[in-house]
C-alpha positions as CSV (number, residue, x, y, z in Angstrom):
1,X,15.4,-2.9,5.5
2,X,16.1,-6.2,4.6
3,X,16.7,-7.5,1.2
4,X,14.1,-9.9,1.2
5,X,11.1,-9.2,3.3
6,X,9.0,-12.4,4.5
7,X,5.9,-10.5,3.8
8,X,6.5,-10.4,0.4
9,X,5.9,-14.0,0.4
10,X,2.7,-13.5,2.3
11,X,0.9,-10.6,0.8
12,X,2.0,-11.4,-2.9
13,X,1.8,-15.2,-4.1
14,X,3.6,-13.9,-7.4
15,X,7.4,-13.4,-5.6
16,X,7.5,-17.2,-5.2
17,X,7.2,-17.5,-8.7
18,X,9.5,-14.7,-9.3
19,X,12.2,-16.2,-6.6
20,X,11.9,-19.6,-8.5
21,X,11.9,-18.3,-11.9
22,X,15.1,-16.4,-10.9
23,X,16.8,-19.5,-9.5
24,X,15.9,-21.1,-12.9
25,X,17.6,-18.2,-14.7
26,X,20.1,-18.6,-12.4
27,X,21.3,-22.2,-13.1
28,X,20.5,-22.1,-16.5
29,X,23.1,-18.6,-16.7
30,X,25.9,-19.7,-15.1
31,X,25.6,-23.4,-17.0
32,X,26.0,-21.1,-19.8
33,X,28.7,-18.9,-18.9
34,X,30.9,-22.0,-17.8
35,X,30.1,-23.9,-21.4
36,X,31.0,-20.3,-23.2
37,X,34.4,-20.1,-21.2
38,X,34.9,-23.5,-22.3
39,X,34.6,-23.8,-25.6
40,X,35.6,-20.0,-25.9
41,X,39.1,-20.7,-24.4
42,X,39.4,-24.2,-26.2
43,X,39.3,-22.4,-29.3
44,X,41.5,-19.9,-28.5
45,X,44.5,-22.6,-27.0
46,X,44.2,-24.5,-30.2
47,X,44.6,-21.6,-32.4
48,X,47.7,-20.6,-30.4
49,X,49.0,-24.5,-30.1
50,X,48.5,-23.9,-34.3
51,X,45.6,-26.4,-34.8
52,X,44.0,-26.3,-37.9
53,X,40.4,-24.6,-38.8
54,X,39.1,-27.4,-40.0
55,X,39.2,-29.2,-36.7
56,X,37.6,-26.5,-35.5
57,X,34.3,-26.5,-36.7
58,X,32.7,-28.3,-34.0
59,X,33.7,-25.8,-31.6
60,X,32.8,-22.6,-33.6
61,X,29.2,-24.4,-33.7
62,X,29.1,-25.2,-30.1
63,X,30.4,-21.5,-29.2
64,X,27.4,-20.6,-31.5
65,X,24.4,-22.4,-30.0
66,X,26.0,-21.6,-26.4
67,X,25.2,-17.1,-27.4
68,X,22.4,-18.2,-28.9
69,X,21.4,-19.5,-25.5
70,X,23.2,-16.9,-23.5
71,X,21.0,-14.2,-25.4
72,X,17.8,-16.4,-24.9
73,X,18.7,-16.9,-21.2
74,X,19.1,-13.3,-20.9
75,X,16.0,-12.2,-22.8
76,X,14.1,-13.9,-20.4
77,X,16.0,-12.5,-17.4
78,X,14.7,-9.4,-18.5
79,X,11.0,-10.7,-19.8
80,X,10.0,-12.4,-17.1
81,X,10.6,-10.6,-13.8
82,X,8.6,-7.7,-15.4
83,X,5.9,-9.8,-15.7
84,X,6.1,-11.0,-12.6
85,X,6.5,-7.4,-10.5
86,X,3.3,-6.1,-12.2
87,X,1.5,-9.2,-10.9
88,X,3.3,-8.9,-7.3
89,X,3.0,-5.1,-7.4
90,X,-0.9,-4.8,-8.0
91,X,-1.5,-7.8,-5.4
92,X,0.7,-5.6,-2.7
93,X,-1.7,-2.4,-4.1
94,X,-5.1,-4.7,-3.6
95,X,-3.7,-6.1,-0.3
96,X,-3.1,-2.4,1.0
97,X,-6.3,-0.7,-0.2
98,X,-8.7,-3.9,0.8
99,X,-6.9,-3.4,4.0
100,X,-7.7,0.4,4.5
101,X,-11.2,-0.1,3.2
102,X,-12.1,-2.8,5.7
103,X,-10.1,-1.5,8.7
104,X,-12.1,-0.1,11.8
105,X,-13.0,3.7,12.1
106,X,-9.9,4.2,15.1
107,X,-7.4,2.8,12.2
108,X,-9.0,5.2,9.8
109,X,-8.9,8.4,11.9
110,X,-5.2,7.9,12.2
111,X,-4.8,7.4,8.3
112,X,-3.6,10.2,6.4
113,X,-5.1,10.0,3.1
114,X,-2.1,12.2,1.3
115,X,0.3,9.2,2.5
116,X,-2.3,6.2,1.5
117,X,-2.2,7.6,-2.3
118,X,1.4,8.7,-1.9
119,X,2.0,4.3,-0.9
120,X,-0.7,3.3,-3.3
121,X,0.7,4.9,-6.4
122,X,4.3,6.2,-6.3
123,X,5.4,3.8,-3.1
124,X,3.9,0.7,-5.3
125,X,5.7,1.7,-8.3
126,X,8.9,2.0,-6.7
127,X,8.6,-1.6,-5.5
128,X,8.0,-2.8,-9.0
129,X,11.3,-2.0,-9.7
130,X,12.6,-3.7,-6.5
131,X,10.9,-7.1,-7.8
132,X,11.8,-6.5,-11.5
133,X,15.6,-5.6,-11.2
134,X,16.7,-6.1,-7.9
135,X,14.9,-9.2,-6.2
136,X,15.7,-11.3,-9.2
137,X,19.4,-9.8,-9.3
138,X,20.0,-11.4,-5.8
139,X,19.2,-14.5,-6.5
140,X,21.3,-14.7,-9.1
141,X,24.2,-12.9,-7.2
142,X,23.8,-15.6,-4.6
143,X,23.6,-19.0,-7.4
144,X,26.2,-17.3,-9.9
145,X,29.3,-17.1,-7.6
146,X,29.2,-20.2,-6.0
147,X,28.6,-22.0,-9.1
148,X,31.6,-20.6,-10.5
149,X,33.3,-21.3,-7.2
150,X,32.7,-25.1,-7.2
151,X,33.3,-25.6,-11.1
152,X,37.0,-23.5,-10.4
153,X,37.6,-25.6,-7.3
154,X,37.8,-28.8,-9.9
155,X,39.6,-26.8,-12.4
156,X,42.1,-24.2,-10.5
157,X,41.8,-24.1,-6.7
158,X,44.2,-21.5,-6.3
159,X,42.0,-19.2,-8.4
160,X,38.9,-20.7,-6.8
161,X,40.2,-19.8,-3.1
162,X,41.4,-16.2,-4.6
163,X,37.6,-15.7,-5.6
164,X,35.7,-17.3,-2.4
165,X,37.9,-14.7,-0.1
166,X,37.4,-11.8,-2.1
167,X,33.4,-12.5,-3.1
168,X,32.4,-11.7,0.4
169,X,34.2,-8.3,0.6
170,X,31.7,-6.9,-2.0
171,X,28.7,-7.6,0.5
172,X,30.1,-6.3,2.9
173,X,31.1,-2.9,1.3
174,X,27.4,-3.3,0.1
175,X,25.7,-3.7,3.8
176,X,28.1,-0.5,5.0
177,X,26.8,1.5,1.6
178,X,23.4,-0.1,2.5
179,X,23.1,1.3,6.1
180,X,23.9,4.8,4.8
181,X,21.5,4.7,2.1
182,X,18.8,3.3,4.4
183,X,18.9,6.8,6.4
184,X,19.1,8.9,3.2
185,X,16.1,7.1,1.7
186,X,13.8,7.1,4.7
187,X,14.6,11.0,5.0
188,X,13.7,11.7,1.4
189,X,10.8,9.4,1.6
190,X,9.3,11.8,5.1
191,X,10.1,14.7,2.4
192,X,8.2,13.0,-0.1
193,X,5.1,12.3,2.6
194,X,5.2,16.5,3.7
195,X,5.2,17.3,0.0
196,X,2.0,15.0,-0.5
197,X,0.3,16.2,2.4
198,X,1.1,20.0,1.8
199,X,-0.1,20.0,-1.5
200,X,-3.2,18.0,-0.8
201,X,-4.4,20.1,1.7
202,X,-3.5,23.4,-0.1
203,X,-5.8,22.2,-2.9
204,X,-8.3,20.9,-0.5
205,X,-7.9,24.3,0.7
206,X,-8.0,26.5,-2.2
207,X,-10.9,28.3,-2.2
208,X,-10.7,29.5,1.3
209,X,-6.9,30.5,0.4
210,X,-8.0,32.2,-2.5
211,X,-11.0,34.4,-0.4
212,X,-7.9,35.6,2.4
213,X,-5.3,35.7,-0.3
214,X,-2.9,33.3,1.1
215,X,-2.7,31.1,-2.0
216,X,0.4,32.6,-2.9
217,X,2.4,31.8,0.4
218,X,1.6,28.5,-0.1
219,X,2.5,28.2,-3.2
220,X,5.8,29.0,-2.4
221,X,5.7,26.6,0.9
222,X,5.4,23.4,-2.0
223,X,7.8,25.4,-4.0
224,X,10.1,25.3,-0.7
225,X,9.4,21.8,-0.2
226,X,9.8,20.5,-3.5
227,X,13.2,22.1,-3.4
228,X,14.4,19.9,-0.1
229,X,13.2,16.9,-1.8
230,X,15.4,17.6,-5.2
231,X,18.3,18.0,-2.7
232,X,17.4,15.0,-0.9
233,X,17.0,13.0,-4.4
234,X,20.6,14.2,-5.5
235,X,22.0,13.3,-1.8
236,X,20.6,10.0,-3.0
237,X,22.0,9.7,-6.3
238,X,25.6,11.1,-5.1
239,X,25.6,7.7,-2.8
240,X,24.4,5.7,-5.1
241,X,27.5,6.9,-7.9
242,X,30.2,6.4,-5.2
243,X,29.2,3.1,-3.9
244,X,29.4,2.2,-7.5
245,X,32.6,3.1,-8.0
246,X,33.4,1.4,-4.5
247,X,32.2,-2.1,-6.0
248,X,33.5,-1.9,-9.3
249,X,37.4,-1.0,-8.0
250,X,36.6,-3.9,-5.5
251,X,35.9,-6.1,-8.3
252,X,38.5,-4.6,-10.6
253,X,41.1,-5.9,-7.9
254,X,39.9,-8.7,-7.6
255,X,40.5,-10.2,-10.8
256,X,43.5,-8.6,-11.3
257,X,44.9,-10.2,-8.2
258,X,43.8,-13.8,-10.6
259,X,44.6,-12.5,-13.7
260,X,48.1,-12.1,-12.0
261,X,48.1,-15.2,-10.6
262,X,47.1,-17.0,-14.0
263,X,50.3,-15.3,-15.9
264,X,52.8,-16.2,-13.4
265,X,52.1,-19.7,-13.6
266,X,51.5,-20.0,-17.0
267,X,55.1,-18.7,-17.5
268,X,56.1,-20.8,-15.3
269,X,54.4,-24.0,-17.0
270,X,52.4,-25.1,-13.8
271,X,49.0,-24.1,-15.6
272,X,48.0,-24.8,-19.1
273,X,46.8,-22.7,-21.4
274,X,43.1,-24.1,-22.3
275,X,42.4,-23.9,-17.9
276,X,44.2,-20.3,-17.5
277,X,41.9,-19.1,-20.2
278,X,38.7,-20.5,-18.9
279,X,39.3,-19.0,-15.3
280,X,40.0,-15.7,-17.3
281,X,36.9,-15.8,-19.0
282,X,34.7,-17.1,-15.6
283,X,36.2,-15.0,-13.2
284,X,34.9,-11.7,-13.7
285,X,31.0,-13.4,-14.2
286,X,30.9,-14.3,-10.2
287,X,32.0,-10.2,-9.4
288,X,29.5,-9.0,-12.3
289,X,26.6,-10.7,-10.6
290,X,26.9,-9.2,-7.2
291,X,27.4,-5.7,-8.8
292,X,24.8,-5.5,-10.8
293,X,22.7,-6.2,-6.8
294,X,24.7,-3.0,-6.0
295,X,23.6,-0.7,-9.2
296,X,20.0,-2.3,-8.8
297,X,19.7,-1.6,-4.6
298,X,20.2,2.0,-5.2
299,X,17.2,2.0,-7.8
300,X,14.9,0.3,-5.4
301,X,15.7,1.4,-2.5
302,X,12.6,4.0,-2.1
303,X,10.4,0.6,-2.9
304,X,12.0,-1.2,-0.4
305,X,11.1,2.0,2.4
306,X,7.5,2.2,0.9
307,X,7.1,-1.5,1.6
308,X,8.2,-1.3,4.9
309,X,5.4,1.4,5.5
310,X,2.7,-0.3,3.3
311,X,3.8,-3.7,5.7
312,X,3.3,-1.7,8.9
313,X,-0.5,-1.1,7.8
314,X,-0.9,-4.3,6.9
315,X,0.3,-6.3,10.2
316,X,-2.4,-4.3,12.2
317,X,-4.9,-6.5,13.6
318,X,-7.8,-6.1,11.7
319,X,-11.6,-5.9,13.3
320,X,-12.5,-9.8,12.6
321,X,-16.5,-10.7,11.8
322,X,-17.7,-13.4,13.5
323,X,-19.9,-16.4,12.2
324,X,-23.4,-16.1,14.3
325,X,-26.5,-14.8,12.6
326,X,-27.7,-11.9,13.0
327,X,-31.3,-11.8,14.5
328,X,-33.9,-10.7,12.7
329,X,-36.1,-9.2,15.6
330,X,-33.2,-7.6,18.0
331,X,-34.9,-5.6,20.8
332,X,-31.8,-3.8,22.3
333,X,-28.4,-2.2,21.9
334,X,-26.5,-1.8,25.3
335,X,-22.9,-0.5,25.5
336,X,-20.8,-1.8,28.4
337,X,-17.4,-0.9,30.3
338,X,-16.6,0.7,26.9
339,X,-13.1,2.1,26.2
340,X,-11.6,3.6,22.8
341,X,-8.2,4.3,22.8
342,X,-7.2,6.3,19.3
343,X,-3.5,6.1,18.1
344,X,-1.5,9.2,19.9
345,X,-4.8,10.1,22.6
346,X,-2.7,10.6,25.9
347,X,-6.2,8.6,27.4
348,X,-8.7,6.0,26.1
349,X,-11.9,7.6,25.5
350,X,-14.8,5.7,28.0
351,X,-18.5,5.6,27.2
352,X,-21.0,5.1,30.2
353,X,-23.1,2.2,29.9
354,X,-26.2,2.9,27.9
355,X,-29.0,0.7,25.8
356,X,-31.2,1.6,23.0
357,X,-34.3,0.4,22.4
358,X,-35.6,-1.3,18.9
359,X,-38.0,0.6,17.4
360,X,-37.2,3.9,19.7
361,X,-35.5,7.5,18.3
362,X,-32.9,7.9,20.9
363,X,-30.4,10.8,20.7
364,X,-27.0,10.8,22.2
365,X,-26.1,14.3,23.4
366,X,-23.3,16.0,25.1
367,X,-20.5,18.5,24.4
368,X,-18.1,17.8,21.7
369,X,-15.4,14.8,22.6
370,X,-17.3,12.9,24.6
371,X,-17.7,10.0,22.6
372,X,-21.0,10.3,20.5
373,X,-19.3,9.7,16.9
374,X,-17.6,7.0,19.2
375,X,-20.6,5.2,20.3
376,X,-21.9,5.4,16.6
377,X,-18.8,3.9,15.4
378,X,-19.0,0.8,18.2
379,X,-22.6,0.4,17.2
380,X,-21.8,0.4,13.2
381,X,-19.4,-2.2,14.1
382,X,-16.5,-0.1,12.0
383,X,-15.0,0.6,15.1
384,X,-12.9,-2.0,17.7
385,X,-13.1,-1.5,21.4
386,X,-9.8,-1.5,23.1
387,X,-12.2,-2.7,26.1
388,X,-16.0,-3.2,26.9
389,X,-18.9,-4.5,24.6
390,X,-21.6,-3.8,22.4
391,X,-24.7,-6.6,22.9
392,X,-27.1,-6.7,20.6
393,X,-29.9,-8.1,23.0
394,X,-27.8,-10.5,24.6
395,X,-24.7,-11.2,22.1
396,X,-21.9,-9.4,21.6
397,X,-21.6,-7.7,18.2
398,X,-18.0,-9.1,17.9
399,X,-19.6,-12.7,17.1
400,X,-22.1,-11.8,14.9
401,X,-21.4,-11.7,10.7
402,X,-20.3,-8.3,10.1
403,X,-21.5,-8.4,6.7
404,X,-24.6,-9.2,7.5
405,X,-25.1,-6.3,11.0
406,X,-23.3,-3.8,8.1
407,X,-26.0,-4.4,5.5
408,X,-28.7,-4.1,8.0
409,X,-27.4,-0.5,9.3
410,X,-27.3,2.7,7.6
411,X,-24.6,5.7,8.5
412,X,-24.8,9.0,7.6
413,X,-21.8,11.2,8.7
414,X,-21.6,15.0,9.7
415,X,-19.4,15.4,6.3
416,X,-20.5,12.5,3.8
417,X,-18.4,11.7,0.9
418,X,-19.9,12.4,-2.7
419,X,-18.7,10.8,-5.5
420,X,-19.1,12.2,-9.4
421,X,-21.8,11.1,-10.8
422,X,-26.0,11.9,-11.3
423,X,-27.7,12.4,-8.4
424,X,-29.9,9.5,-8.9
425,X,-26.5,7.4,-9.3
426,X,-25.4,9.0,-5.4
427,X,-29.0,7.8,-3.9
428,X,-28.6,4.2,-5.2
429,X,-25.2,3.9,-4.2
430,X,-26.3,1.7,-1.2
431,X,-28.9,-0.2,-3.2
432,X,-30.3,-0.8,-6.8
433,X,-33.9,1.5,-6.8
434,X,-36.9,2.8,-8.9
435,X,-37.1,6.3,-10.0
436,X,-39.9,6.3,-7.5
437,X,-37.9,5.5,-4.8
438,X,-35.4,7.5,-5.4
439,X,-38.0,10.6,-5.4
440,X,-39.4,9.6,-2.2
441,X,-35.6,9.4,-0.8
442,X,-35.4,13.5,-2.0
443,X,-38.6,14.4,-0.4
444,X,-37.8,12.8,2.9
445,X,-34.5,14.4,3.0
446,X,-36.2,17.6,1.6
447,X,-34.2,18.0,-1.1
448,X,-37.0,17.0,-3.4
449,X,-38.0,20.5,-4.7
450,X,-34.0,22.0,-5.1
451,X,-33.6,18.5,-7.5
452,X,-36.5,19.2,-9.4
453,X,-34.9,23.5,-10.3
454,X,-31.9,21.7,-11.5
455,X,-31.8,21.4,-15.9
456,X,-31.6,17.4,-15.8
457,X,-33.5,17.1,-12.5
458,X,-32.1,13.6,-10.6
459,X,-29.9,12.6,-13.9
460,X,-28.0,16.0,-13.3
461,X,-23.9,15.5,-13.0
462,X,-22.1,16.1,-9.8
463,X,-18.4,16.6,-9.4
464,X,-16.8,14.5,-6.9
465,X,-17.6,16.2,-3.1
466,X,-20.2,18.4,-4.9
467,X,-18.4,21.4,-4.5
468,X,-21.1,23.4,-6.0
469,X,-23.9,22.3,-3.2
470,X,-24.1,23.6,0.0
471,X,-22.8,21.6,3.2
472,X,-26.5,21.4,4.0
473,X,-27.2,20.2,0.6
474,X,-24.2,17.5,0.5
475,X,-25.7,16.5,4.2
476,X,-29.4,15.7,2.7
477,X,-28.0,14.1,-0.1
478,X,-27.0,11.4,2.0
479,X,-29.7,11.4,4.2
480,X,-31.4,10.3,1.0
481,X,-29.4,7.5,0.0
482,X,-29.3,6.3,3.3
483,X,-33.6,6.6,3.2
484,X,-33.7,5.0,-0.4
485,X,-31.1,2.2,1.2
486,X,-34.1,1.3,4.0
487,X,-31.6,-0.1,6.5
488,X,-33.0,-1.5,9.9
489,X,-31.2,0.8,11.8
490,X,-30.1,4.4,10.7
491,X,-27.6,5.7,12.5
492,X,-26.7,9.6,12.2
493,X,-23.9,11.6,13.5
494,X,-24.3,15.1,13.7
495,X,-26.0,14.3,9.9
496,X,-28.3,17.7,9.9
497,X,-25.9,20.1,11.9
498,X,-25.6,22.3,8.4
499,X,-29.0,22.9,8.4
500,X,-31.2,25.8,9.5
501,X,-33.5,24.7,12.7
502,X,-36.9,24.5,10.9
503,X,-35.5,22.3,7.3
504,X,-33.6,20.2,10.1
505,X,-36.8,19.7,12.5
506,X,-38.8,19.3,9.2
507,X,-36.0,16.7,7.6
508,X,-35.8,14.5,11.6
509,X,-39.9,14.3,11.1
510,X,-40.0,12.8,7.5
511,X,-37.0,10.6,8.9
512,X,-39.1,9.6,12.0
513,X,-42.2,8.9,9.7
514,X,-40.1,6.7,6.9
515,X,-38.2,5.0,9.7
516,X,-41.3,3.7,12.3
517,X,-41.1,0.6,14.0
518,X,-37.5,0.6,13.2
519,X,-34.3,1.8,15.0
520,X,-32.6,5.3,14.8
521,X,-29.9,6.3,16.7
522,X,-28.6,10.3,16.3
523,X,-25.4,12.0,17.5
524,X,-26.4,15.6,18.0
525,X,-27.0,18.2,20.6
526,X,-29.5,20.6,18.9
527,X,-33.1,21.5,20.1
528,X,-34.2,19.9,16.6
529,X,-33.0,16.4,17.4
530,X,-33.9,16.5,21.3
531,X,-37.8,17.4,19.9
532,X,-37.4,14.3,17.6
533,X,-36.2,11.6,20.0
534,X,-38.0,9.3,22.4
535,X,-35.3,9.0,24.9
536,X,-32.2,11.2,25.7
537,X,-28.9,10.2,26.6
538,X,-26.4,12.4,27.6
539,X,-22.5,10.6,27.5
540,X,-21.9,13.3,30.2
541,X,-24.6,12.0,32.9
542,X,-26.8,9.3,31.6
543,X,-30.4,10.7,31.6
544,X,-33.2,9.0,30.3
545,X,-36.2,10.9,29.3
């Protein structure tokens, strides 16, 4: 966990401004602080020495303008770096979910989507805290002190040498406190995942819960959880107190040890007034800056762990598009010396060599885990090979545009994802269409005469996953956008497995019908598809039919 992270500077263009503004506030604050010592402790020597007030006038304004300045310095101290983290915060937020969005299928299997929202929301927050307070905070800490250092080393170099050997203890008390917290924080942060997950699938869950009257039990599982994360929290907190104590005797002792040093040798006459008063009033600046780092850590700490995890996703190699054009009359598909290997699979997953033909229905069969959703995947180009290739004709799919093979293809899944909306607004999710078409999308996915029973027909409201349709409903729902989409190539895995044989044989026809001359490829291994396709290949032991 380091303080500043490198990929800060690469994922979000806003910390260089933030780093620079702070080194401005920086040079600007400790110009300050050494002017208000000044005039501060000239003031106070020529009251002592019995000057008059009229000679001071001068001074009283210059003291003046200086807290004008100090307060202005330190309004935008504050101002600014919360500008800033918003800006730096939502680019790390658009950089992480642009990322997960675009990532291949293999990433996305091994994505929990409890811990993307838990990074994306409450992970993300807790780093704008980290760029508001603490970031800024340490580049001060590091531009304060030795500023003060080199204007005591002109003025007092005994002081000056007191305060550069002491300075550095603070650090390192920090780094030890540091090391400690970095442990508690990763803990409560795993806590903090488990609650997320828990309660995400328990409300993902709750109807089947409800129906075997378990929904109390896990009820009290959060509750449980929830508890362990308080106690982890306070654990947090407790360090956090101590350590502050830690720094601020440090720094307590420290300028005592030049406070003492001043009054000796000003009873001794070695050290005049006007210079024993300025180190006085400068001396406890260069400790304040690098406590205020160690109040601030301990408040950004759980940013700093989330970044560390939201970095992790984003280092992953991504699935790169390449530049060729996609042809517009392809004739085959062939997969070759393909291997998958998925994130924790003791083995890669390896696909016999197969090729489809343009313009063909050709079904990939075989028990479950062999690879069809795999092949799908590869041939979607949402999914990296670890080796092997997928040719289209005679190019590999790696070098064509991605964009361009995506927006050609059409995928429905075995559980497609529904958003809230209208019916109609589902259908034409993929593309802008008439009512017309978006009719003829219902009636080739047969769901043309349940849409018409509903009170607002195709404008009727769906909740998000359309909890109150039927698995079978939800599946022909997508079958229809992907219809009213009219890609070149449909690709459907497992997309009619909720339905009964006849409305699924019926459905495949209509499919067959809408889709001639062009490609379909179906994952499946019921009689329904096997009646529908014009070749068979089974992952198991490649037969053509």
């Amino acid at each position: 966990m380091r303080p500043l992270d490198p990929r800060l500077l690469r994922y979000a263009g806003a910390t260089r401004g933030l780093l620079a503004g702070a080194a401005g506030v920086g040079l600007a604050g400790t110009a300050a602080t050494i002017g208000y010592a000044v005039v501060l402790a000239g003031l106070v020597a020529h009251v002592v020495r019995g000057g008059s007030a009229a000679t001071m006038t001068g001074g009283v304004v210059a003291l003046l303008v200086i807290v004008v300045a100090r307060a202005a310095i330190a309004w935008y101290a504050e101002y600014f770096p919360r500008r800033t983290a918003v800006r730096m915060t939502s680019q790390i937020r658009r950089a992480l979910l642009t990322r997960v969005t675009t990532e291949d299928r293999a990433a996305m299997v091994d994505r929990s989507p409890a811990r993307l929202i838990n990074l994306a929301t409450t992970g993300v927050a807790g780093l704008e805290t980290y760029a508001a307070r603490y970031l800024p905070q340490l580049v001060l800490a590091t531009m304060v002190p030795l500023g003060i250092v080199v204007y005591l080393g002109f003025q007092d170099v005994e002081s000056a040498i007191v305060i550069a050997v002491t300075i550095p203890l603070i650090p390192m008390f920090m780094a030890l406190v540091g090391w400690h917290t970095q442990k508690t924080a990763h803990r409560q942060y795993r806590l903090l995942d488990v609650l997320a997950h828990r309660f995400t699938d328990v409300v993902t869950g709750l109807t089947t819960l409800k129906a075997f009257g378990r929904s109390r039990a896990q009820a009290e599982l959060i509750r449980r959880t929830d508890a362990e994360h308080k106690s982890a929290t306070m654990k947090t907190l407790r360090i956090a107190f101590l350590s502050a104590l830690v720094l601020e005797l440090l720094a307590t002792l420290s300028v005592a040890l030049v406070a003492v040093s001043i009054g000796l040798r000003l009873v001794s006459g070695s050290l005049d007034l006007h210079t024993g008063l300025t180190v006085l009033l400068v001396a406890p600046e260069a400790y304040l800056a690098l406590r205020a780092v160690g109040t601030h850590f301990h408040a950004s700490v759980d940013g700093l762990t989330a970044a560390e995890a939201i970095f992790a996703i984003l280092d992953q190699p991504v699935c790169h598009s390449g530049h060729a054009a996609v042809p517009s009359r392809w004739t085959t598909i062939t997969l070759r010396d393909i291997a998958v290997q998925y994130a924790g699979a003791r083995a890669p997953v390896r696909l016999p060599d197969f090729t489809c033909r343009a313009g063909d229905t050709t079904l990939l069969a075989g028990p479950s885990g062999v690879g069809k959703s795999t092949a799908l995947n590869l041939i979607a180009g949402v999914l990296q090979s670890t080796s092997g290739e997928v040719l289209i004709d005679a190019t590999p799919l790696d070098l064509l545009e991605r964009a361009a093979w995506s927006a050609q293809t059409g995928y429905v899944a075995q559980s497609p994802y529904i958003p809230a909306g209208t019916v109609a607004d589902n259908i034409r999710m993929l593309s802008s269409g008439s009512a017309e078409r978006v009719d003829h999308a219902l009636y080739v996915a047969g769901l043309a005469e349940f849409v018409m029973q509903l009170p607002r027909g195709a404008d009727t409201m769906l909740r998000e996953g359309a909890p109150e349709w039927s698995q079978g409903q939800r599946q022909r729902l997508a079958i229809a956008r992907a219809v009213a989409a009219r890609p070149q190539l449909l690709l459907l895995d497992e997309a009619t497995s909720a339905l009964d044989h006849r409305t699924e044989y019926l459905v495949l026809q209509r499919i067959r019908q809408e889709f001639a001359g062009r490609t379909i490829v179906i994952a499946g291994h019921r009689d329904a598809t096997r009646d529908v396709a014009d070749q068979v290949i089974d992952l198991g032991a490649v037969a053509r039919v």
